[in-house]
N, C-alpha and C positions, 0 to 999 in steps of 0.2 A: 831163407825163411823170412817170411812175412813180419816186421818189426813189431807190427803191431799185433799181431797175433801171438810171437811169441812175449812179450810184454805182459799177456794177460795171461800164458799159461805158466809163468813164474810166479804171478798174482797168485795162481788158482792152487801154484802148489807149496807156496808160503803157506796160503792159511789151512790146507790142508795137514801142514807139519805146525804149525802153533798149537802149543796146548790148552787146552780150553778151558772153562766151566763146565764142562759138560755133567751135566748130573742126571741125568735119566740114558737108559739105553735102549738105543734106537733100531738094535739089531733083527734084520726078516726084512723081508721082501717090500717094496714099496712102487707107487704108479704117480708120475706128475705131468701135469698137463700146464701149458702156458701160450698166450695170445699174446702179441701186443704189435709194434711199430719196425720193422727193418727199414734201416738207411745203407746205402750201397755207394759205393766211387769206385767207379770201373773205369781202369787205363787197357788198349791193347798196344804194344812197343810204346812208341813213342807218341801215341793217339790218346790225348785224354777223355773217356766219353761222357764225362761228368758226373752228378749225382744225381740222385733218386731216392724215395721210399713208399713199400707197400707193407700186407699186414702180413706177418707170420704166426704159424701154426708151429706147436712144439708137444711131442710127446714121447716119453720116458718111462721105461721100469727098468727095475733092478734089484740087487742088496747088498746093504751093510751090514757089517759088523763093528756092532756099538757107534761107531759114526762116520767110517770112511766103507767106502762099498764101490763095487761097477757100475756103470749105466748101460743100455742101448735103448737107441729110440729112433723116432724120424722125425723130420724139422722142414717145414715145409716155408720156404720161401717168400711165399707170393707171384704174385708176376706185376710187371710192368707195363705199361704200353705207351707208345708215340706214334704221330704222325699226322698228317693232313688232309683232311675230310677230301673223299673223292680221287685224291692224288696214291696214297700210300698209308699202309696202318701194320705198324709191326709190336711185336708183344716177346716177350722175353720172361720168362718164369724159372724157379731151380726150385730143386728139394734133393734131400739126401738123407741117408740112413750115418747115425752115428754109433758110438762103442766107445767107452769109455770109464774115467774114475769117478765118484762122486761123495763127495762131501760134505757132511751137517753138522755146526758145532753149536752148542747152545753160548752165551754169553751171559744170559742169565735163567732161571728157568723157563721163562716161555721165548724170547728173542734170541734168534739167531742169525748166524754168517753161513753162507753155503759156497762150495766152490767146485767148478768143475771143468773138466780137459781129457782129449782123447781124438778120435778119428773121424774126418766126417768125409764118407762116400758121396758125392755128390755129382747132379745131374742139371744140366743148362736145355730149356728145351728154348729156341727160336722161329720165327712165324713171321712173314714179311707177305704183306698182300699190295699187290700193285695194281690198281684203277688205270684203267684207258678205253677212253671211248665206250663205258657203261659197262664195258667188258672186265672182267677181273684176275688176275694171276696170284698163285701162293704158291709160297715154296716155302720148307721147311729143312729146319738143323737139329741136331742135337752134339755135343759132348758131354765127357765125363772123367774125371778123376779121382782121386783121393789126398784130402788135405788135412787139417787140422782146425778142432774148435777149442773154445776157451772161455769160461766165463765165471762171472762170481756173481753174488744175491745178500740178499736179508728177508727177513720174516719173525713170522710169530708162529708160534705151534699154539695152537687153541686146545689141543689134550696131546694122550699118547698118537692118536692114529691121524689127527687133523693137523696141515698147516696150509698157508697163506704169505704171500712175498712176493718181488719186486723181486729180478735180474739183468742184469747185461751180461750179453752173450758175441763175442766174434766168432763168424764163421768163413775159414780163408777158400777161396775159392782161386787157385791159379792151374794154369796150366801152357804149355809152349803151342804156339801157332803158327802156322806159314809168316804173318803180319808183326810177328812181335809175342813176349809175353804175355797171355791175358789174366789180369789181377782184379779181382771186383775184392771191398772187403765189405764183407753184410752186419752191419752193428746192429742187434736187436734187442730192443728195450720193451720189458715183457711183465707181465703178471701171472704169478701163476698159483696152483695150488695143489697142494701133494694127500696124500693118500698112503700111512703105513698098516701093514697087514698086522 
């Protein structure tokens, strides 16, 4: 398992067993949405392919009860791209469907810790166009497995049904290859804002 990955879902599941302040209940259905920055470091074996980042998409519903509940949503990546004008242009993007716990504790009435972990389905699509002589070639990939996510946040709840926050989020992307292990780990630092029914 991914160190880093599981690092933050022992995070996610400390603060989901700390007991809280919590003085309002938050239980029924709820929908959170969140944007912000993914940074990735992709090794495949012994190949380091180094670092990156684009912008990620995130969305969630679920419920709890009183302030621990399930999530599922889908987490959309981004993509990347490299290459050399004329020569070669390749792009690299993933997203996947997750499932999982979710978390809201207040700390004081309006400020709170959120944490969360569970399974992220996920998909690698790959794109390689090669230039020669005006003429153009593409060819395309994809894989897919199932790994694990993990993340924690803060916020403010502005009433019963509104809030607003800041989260980091890892999402472990590996899987075995003809070449080696392939390991990307996507850290995404996001903003978001929730919605209780």
């Amino acid at each position: 398992m991914n160190k880093t990955f599981a690092m933050f879902a022992v995070a996610a599941a400390g603060i989901c067993a700390m007991p809280g302040a919590q003085a309002k209940d938050l239980t029924g259905w709820f929908v959170n949405a969140g944007a912000g920055r993914v940074n990735y470091h992709a090794t495949v074996g012994q190949y380091d392919l180094g670092s990156d980042h684009g912008t990620a998409g995130i969305l969630n519903v679920g419920y709890r009860t009183q302030f621990i509940g399930f999530e599922a949503g889908y987490t959309n990546l981004g993509s990347l791209k490299a290459g050399e004008p004329g020569v070669y242009r390749d792009k690299l993007s993933g997203d996947g469907w997750t499932a999982g716990i979710n978390g809201h504790f207040n700390l004081t009435p309006q400020w709170y810790v959120s944490a969360r972990a569970g399974l992220f389905s996920w998909k690698l699509h790959a794109t390689e166009t090669v230039y020669d002589n005006g003429a153009s070639q593409t060819s395309k990939a994809s894989t897919q497995a199932t790994n694990g996510y993990a993340g924690i946040g803060t916020g403010y709840d502005i009433n019963r049904h509104w809030s607003v926050g800041a989260a980091f989020d890892y999402y472990d992307i590996s899987k075995r290859s003809d070449i080696g292990r392939l390991e990307i780990g996507n850290r995404v630092f996001s903003v978001n804002a929730e919605y209780r029914f």
